[in-house]
C-alpha positions as CSV (number, residue, x, y, z in Angstrom):
1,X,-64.3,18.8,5.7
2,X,-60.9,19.5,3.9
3,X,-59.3,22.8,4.9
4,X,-58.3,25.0,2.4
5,X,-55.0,26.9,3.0
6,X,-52.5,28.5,1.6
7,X,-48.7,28.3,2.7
8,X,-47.3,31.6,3.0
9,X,-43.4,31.4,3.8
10,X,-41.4,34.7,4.8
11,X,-43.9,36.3,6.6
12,X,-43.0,37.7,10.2
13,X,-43.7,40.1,12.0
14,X,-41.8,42.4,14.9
15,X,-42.5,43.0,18.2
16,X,-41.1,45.7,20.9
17,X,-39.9,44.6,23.5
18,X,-37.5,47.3,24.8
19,X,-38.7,50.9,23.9
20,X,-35.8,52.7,25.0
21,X,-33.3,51.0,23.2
22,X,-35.7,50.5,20.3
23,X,-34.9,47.0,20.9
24,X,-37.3,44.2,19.1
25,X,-38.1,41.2,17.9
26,X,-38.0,39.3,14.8
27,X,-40.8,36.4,14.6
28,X,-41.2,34.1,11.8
29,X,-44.3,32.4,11.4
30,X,-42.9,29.9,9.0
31,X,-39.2,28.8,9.9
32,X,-37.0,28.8,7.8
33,X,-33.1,26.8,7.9
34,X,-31.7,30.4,8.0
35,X,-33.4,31.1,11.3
36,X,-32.8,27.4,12.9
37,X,-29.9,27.6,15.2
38,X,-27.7,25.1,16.6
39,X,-25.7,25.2,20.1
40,X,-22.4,26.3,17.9
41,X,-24.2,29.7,16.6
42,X,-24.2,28.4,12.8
43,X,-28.3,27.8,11.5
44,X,-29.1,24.9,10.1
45,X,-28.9,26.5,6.5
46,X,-24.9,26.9,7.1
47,X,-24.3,23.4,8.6
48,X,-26.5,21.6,6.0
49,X,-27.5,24.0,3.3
50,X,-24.4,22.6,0.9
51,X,-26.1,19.2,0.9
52,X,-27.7,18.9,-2.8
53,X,-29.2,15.7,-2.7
54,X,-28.5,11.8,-1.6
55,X,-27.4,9.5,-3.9
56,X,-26.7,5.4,-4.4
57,X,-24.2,5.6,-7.2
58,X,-21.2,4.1,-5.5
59,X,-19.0,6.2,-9.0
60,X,-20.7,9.5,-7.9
61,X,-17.7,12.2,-7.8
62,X,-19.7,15.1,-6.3
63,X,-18.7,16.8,-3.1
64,X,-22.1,18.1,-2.6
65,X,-23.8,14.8,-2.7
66,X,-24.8,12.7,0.4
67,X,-24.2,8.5,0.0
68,X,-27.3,6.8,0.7
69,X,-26.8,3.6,3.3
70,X,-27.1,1.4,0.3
71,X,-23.8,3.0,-1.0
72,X,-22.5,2.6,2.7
73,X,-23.7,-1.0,3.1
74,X,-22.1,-1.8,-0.6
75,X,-18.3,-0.5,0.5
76,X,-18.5,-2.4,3.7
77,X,-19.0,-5.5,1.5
78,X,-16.4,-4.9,-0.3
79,X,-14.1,-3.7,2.5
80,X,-15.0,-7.5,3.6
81,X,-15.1,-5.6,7.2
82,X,-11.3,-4.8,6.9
83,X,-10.5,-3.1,10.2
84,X,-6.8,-1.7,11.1
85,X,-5.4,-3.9,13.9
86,X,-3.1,-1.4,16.2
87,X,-0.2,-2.0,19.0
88,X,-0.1,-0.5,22.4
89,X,1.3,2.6,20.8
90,X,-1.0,3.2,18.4
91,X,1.1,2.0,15.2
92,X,-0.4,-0.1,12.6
93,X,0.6,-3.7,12.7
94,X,-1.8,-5.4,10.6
95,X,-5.4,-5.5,10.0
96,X,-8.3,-7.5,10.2
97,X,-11.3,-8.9,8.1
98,X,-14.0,-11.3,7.5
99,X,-13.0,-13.2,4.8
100,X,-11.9,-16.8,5.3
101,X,-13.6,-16.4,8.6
102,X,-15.3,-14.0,11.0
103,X,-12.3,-11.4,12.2
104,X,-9.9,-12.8,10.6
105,X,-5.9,-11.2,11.7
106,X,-3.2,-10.9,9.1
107,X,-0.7,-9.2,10.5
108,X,2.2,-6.8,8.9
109,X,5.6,-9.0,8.0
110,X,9.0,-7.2,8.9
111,X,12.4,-7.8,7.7
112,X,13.1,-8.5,11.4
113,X,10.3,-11.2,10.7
114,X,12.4,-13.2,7.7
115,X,14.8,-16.1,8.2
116,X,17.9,-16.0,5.4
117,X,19.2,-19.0,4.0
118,X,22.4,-19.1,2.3
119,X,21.8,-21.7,-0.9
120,X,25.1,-22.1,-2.4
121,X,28.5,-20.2,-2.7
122,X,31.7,-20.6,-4.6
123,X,35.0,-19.0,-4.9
124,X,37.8,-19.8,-7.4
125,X,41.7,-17.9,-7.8
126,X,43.4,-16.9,-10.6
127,X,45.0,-20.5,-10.7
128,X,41.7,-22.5,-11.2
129,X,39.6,-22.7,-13.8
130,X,37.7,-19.9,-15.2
131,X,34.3,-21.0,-14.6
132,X,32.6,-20.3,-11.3
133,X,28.8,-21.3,-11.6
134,X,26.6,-22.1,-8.4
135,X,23.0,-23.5,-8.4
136,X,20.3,-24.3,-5.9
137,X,16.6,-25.4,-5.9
138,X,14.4,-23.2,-3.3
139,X,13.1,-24.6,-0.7
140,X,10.8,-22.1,0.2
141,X,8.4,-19.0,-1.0
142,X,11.1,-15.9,-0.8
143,X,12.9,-13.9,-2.4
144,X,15.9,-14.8,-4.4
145,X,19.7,-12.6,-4.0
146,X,22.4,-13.5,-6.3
147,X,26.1,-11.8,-6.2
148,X,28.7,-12.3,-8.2
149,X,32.5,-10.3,-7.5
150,X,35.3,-10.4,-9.8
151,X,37.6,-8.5,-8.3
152,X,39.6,-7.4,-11.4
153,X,38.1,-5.5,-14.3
154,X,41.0,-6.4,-16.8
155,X,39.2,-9.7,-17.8
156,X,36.1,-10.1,-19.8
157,X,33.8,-12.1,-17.9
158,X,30.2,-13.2,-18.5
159,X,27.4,-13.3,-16.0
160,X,23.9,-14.9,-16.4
161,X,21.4,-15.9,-13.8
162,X,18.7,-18.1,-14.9
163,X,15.2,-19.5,-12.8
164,X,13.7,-22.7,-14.3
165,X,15.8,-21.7,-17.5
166,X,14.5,-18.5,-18.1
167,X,17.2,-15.4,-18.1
168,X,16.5,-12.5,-15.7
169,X,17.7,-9.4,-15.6
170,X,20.6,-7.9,-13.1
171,X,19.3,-5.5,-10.7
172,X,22.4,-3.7,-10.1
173,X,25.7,-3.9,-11.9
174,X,29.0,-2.1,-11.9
175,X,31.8,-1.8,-14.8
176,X,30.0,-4.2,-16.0
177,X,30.2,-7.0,-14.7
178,X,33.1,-6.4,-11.7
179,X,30.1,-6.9,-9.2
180,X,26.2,-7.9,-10.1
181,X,23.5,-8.5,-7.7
182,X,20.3,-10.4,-8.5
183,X,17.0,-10.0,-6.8
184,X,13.7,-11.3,-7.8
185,X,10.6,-12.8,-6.5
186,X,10.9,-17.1,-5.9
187,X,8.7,-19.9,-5.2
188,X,9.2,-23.4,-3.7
189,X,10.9,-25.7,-6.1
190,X,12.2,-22.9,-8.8
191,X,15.8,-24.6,-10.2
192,X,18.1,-21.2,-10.2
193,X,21.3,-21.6,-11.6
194,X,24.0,-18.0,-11.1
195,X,26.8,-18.7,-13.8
196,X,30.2,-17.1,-14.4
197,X,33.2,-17.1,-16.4
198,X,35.9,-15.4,-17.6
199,X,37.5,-15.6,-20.9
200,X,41.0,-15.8,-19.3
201,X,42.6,-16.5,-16.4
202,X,42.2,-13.8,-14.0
203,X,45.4,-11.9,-12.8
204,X,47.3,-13.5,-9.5
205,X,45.6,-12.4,-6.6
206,X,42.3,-11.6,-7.8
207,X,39.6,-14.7,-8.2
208,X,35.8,-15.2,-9.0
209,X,33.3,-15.2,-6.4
210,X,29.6,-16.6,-6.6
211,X,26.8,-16.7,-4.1
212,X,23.0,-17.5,-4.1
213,X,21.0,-16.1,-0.9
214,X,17.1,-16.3,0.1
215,X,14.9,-14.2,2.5
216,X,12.1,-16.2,3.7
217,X,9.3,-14.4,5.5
218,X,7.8,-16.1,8.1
């Protein structure tokens, strides 16, 4: 036989249980979050009244919303189960994943970590010819440095530094051209050529200097 009810929510009632101090009790028939406590003193209403709802959409911006395990099993797929790899002290020093292969290391590369290669240099005085231009083909996946010195602003000169014949841009320059440094990005087999000239010979004591550099992390 199916009972017929009705579900009545609010209702207590009070009971004395101290008569002198007029002391009693507050029993809820129903309970509700507000009178659920926990071992901290908050109620459950407090600790979990803010939470509006669950959702799967990984785009979801609210901060009332709780992420469903499908939105938690769909960032650890993409996290590819990256996982911080730390030293004895605690410092980060690389991490580690499961793609190309189950836990997977790559660790952090350090300046300390790079060997540098010194590709080709060349220095001419004011008694030479004008033209002091230096070239190399890399070796290796690095990074390129390129410096040029003049040592005497009283001459005209023109610098250029060029990667499979393709012109790039100084990264630091002074007067203009008394000293330029090059930097960029390199890959094995890149032809780089640094080139200099002056438009007249340089005064006595001063001369042209070229050099071409790489930093090769290991």
């Amino acid at each position: 036989m199916a009972i017929n009810e009705v579900t009545v929510t609010g209702r207590k009632f009070r009971k004395l249980v101290d008569e002198t101090a007029k002391l009693w009790q507050r029993i809820s028939f129903w309970t509700k979050a507000s009178d659920v406590e926990f071992e901290d003193g908050k109620n459950a209403e407090t600790k979990l009244g803010m939470i509006n709802g669950i959702t799967s959409d990984i785009n979801g911006d609210s901060d009332n919303i709780a992420a469903s395990i499908k939105v938690v099993n769909e960032l650890n797929n993409k996290l590819g189960g990256f996982e911080p790899v730390l030293d004895a002290a605690g410092k980060i020093t690389g991490y580690k994943t499961n793609v190309g292969g189950a836990d997977t290391v790559f660790p952090f590369r350090s300046i300390t970590e790079s060997s540098f290669s010194l590709l080709s240099q060349k220095y001419i005085s004011a008694a030479t010819p004008e033209t002091c231009d230096v070239s190399a083909t890399i070796e290796n996946d690095g990074y390129l440095i390129g410096l040029v010195s003049k040592g005497s602003n009283s001459v005209s000169t023109s610098i250029a530094c060029t990667i499979n014949g393709s012109a790039i841009d100084a990264s630091y320059s002074v007067n203009p051209n008394l000293f330029c440094i090059y930097t960029c990005k390199v890959t094995k087999g890149d032809k780089v050529i640094l080139r200099c000239s002056t438009s007249s010979t340089l005064p006595v004591g001063y001369g042209l200097h070229s050099t071409l550099m790489e930093i090769v992390p290991r």
